[in-house]
C-alpha positions as CSV (number, residue, x, y, z in Angstrom):
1,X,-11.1,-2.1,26.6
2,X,-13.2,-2.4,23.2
3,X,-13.8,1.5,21.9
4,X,-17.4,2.1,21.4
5,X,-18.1,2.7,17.1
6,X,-19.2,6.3,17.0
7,X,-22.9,6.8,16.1
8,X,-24.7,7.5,12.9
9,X,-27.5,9.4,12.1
10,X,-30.8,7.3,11.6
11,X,-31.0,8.1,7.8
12,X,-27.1,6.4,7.7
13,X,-27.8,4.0,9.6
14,X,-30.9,2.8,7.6
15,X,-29.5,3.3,5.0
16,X,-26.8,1.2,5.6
17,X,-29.1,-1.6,6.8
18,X,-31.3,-1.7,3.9
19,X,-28.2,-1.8,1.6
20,X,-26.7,-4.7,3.8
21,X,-30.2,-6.3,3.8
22,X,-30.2,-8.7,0.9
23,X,-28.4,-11.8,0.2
24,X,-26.1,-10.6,-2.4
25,X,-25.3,-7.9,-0.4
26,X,-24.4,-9.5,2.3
27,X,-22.2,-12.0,0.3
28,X,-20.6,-9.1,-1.3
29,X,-19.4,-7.5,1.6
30,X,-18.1,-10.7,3.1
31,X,-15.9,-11.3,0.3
32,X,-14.5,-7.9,0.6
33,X,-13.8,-8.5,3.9
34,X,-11.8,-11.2,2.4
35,X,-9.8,-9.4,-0.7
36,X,-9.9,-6.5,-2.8
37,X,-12.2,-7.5,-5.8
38,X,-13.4,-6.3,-9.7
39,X,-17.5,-6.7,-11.1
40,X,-15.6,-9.8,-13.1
41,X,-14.3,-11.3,-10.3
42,X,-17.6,-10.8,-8.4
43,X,-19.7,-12.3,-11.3
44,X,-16.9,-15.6,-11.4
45,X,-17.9,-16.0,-7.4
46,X,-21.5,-15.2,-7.4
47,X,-22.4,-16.5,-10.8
48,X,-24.6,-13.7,-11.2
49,X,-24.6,-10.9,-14.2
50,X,-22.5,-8.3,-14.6
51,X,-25.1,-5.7,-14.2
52,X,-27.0,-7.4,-11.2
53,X,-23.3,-7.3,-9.9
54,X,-22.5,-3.7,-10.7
55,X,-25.9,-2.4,-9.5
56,X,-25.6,-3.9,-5.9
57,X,-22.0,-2.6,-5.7
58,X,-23.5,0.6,-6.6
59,X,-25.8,0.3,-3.9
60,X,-23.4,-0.5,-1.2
61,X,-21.1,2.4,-2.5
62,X,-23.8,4.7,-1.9
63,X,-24.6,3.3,1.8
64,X,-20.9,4.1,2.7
65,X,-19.9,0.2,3.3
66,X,-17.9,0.0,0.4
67,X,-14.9,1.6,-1.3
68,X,-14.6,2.1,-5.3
69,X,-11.3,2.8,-6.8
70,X,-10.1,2.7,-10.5
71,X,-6.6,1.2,-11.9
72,X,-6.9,1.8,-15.4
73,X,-10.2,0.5,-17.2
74,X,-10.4,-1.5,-14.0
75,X,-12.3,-0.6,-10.7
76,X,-11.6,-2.2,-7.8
77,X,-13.1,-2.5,-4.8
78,X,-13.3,-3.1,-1.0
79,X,-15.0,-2.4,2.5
80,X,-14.0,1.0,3.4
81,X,-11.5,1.8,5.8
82,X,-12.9,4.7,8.2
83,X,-16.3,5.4,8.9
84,X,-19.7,4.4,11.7
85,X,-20.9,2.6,8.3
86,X,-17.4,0.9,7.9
87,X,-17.6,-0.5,11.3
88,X,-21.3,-1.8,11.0
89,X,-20.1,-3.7,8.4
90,X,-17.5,-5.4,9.8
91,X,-19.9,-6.3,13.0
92,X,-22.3,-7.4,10.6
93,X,-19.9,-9.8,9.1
94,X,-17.9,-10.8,12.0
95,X,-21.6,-12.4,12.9
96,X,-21.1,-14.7,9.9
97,X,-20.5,-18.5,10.6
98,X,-18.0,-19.2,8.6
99,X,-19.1,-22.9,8.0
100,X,-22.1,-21.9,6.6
101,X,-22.1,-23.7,3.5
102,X,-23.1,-20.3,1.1
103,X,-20.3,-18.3,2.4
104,X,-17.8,-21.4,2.5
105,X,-18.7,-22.1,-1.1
106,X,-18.1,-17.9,-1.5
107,X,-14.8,-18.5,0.0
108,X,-13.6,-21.7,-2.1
109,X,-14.0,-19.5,-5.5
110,X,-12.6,-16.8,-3.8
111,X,-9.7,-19.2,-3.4
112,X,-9.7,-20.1,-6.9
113,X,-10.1,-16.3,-8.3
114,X,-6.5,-16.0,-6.4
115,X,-5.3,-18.9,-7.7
116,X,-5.8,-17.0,-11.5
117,X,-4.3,-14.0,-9.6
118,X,-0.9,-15.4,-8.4
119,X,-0.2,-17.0,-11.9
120,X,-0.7,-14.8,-13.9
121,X,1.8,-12.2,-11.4
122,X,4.0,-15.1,-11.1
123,X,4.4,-15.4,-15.4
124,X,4.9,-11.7,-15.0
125,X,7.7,-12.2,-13.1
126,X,9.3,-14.8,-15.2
127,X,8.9,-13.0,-18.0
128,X,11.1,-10.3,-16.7
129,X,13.0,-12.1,-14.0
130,X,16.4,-12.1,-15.5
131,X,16.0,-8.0,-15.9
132,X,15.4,-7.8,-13.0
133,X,18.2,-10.0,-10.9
134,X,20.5,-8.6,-13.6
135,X,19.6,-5.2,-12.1
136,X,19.7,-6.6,-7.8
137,X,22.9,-7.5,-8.6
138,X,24.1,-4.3,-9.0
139,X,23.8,-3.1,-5.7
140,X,23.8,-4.5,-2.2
141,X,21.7,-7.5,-1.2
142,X,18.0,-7.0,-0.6
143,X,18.5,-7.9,2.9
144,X,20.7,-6.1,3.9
145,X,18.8,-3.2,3.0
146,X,15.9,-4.5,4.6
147,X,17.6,-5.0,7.7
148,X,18.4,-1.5,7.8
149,X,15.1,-0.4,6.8
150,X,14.0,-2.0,10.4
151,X,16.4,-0.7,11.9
152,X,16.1,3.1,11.3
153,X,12.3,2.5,12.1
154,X,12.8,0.2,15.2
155,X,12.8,3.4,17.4
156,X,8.8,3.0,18.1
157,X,6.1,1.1,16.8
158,X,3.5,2.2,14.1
159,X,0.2,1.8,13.2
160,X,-0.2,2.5,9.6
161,X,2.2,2.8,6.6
162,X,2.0,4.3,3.3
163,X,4.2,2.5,0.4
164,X,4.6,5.2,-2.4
165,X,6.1,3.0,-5.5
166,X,4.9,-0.2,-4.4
167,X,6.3,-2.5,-6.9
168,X,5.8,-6.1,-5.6
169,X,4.4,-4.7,-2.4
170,X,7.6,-5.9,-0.4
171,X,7.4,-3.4,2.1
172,X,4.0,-4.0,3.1
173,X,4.4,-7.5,3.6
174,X,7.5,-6.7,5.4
175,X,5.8,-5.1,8.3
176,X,2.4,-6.1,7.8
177,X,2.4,-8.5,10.6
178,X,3.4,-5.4,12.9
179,X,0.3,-2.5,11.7
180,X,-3.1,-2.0,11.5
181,X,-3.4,-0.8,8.3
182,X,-1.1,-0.6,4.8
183,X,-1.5,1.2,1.6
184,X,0.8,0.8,-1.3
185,X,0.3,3.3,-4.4
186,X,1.7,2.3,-7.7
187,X,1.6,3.9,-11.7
188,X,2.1,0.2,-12.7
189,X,-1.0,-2.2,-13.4
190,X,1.3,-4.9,-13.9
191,X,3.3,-4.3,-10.7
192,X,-0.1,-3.7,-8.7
193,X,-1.3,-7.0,-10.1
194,X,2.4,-8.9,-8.4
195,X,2.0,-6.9,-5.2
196,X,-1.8,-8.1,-4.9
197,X,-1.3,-11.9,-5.2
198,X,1.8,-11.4,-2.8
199,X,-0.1,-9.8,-0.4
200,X,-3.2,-12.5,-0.6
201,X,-0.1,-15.3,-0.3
202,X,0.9,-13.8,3.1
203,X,-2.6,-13.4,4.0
204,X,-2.3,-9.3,4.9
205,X,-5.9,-8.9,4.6
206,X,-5.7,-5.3,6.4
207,X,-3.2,-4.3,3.7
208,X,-4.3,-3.3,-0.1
209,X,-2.8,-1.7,-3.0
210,X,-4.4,0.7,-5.6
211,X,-3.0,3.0,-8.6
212,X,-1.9,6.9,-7.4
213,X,0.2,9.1,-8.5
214,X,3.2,10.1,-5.9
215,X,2.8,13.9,-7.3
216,X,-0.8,14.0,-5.8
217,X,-1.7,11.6,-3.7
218,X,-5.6,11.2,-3.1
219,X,-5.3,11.0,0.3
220,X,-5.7,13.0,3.3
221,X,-3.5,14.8,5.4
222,X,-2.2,13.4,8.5
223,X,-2.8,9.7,7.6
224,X,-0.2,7.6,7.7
225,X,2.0,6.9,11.1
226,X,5.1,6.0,8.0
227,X,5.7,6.7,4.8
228,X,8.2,4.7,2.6
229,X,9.4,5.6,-0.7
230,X,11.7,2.6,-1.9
231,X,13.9,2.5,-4.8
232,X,11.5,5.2,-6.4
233,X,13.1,8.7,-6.9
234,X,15.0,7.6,-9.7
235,X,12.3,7.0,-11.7
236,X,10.9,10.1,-11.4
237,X,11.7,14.0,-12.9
238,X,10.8,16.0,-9.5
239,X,11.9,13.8,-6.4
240,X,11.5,16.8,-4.4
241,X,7.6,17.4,-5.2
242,X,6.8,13.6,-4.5
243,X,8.6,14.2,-1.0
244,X,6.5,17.2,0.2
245,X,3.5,15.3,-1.3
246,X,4.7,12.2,0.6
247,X,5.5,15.0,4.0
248,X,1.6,16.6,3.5
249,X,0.0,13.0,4.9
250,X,1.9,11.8,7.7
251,X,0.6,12.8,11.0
252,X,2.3,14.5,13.6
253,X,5.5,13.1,14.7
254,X,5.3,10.6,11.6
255,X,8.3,9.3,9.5
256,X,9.4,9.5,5.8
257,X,12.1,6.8,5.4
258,X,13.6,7.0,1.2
259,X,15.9,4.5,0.3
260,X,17.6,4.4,-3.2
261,X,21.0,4.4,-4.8
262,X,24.1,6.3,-4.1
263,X,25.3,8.3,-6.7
264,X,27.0,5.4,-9.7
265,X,27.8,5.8,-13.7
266,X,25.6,2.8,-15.0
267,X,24.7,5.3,-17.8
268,X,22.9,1.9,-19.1
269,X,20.4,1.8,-16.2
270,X,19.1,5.4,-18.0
271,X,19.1,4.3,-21.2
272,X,17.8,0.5,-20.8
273,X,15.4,0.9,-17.8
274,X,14.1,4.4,-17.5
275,X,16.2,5.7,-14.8
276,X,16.0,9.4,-14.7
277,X,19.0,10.0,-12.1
278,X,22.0,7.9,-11.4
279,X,21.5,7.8,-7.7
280,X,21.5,10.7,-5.3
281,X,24.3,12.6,-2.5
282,X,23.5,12.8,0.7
283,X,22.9,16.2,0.8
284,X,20.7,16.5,-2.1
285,X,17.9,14.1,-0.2
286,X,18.7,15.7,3.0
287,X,17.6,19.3,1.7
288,X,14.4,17.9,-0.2
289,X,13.2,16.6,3.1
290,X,14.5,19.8,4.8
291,X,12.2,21.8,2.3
292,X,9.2,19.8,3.2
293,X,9.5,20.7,6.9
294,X,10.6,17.7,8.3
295,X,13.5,17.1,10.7
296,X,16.3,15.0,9.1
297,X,16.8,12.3,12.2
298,X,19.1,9.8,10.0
299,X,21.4,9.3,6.5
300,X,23.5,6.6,5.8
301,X,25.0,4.3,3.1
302,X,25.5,0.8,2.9
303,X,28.1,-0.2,0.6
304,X,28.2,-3.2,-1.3
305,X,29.9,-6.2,0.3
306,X,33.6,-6.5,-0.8
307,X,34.1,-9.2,-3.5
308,X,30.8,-9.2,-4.0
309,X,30.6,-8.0,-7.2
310,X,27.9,-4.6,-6.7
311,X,28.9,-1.6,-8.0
312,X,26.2,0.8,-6.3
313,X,26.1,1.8,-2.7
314,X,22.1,2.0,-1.5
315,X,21.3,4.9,0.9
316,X,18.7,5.7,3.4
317,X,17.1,8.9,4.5
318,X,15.2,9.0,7.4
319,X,12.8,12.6,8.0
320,X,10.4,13.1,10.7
321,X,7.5,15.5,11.1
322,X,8.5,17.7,13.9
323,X,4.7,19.2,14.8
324,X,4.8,16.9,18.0
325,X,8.0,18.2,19.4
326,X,6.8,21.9,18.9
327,X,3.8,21.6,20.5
328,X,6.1,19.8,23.7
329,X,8.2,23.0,23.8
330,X,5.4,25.4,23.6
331,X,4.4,23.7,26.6
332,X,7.3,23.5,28.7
């Protein structure tokens, strides 16, 4: 059964309508139904000006259909996620043919704006490739690892996930085909830039990535079903804050799965590329999600295969927020 949209108020809703109500509009909104998008990329599509660009994404911002988020001097944007406005959008688009021959022309530079997208990431990543395998090699193979990241969460399904530390966006496209909605937060333009043309190759149009900070993530509480912090805690000076930020939005009975390395004495991995701790015990982990109030459900280590030539052990942590189980024993 389809759940009814909740209602607006008549000043939103015509609101709304008058800001969907014109052709450029419209076309906007259908390409951000398609990809996350920039006023350049917009004006390369629409052939239009920058400021006839800007000032009907300002008008659409204002009506609540669309989201506006900066990475850098960049803003990016996309239909919003929540919202009665949100979901008259989408109905208003889903009414679309998409063989009409303006938004099929839309769609083919669309095609070609990703085209610029997923070359430029991919001379990123041959630029630093060799860093990079130099540094998988160290540790156990990648899947491996995933496999146990699917494991520790194959206990129940979920709906939405939160990647804090994104990088290439692996983990979103890892279970994208399995949720409703992904978010992966990033520091890193250039890493945000390879996790966006990877997630527009796998076609995850539900999933997006934007800038944040792990410290203070501008999001609201209870809002994710999972959130996973990959390979991330060694970077940082206060893994324990960027937990209890990471504990403050999942929703009741929601997950916090970390995975990074067991403790190793690559002192060159500090001094070459920016590590700030050489891995992490067991216990040290297991107390930082204690402190945020979550229930510590799984730890273990996978050790690198014998001959294989990796010198660092990869852990996981798996924490789960317990507010679900209270309220079942306050009732029985």
């Amino acid at each position: 059964m389809t759940a009814t949209p909740p209602p607006l108020l008549f000043a939103d809703l015509n609101s709304a309508l008058k800001a969907a109500a014109e052709a450029t509009r419209l076309r906007i909104l259908a390409l951000l139904a398609e990809a996350e998008l920039t006023v350049s990329d917009l004006t390369d599509i629409l052939r239009q000006s920058q400021p006839r660009i800007s000032r009907h994404l300002k008008l659409l911002a204002e009506a609540a259909l669309i989201e506006r988020f900066r990475e850098g001097s960049w803003a990016f944007f996309r239909l919003g996620e929540r919202g009665g406005n949100t979901e008259l959008a989408r109905a208003l688009i889903a009414r679309l043919d998409p063989d009409d021959p303006v938004i099929a022309r839309d769609r083919e530079r669309l095609a070609a704006v990703r085209a610029a997208r997923a070359a430029a990431a991919q001379a990123y990543f041959r630029r630093h490739a060799a860093e990079w395998d130099r540094i998988r090699k160290l540790h156990i193979a990648d899947a491996s690892v995933e496999a146990a990241i699917r494991a520790a969460l194959a206990d129940k399904p979920f709906r939405s996930l939160l990647d804090l530390g994104t990088g290439t966006g692996r983990m979103l496209e890892l279970f994208g085909p399995e949720i409703e909605r992904g978010l992966g937060l990033d520091l890193s333009l250039d890493m945000l830039a390879l996790a966006r043309a990877r997630l527009d190759r796998a076609g995850l149009r539900h999933c997006s990535v934007r800038q944040g900070d792990i410290y203070d993530l501008a999001l609201p509480k209870d809002a994710f079903d999972v959130v996973i912090i990959h390979q991330v805690l060694h970077f940082l000076d206060d893994s324990a804050r960027a937990i209890a930020e990471a504990a403050r939005v999942l929703r009741p009975g929601g997950r916090l799965l970390v995975v990074d390395f067991a403790p190793h004495d690559l002192e060159f991995l500090r001094d070459e590329h920016a590590h700030r701790r050489l891995g992490f015990a067991p216990e040290t982990v297991t107390q930082w999600l204690a402190a945020a109030g979550l229930d510590v459900l799984r730890q273990q280590s996978l050790a690198p295969e014998h001959n294989s030539g990796g010198k660092i052990a990869v852990s996981l942590w798996l924490g789960r927020d317990p507010r679900i189980a209270i309220a079942e024993r306050e009732v029985a």
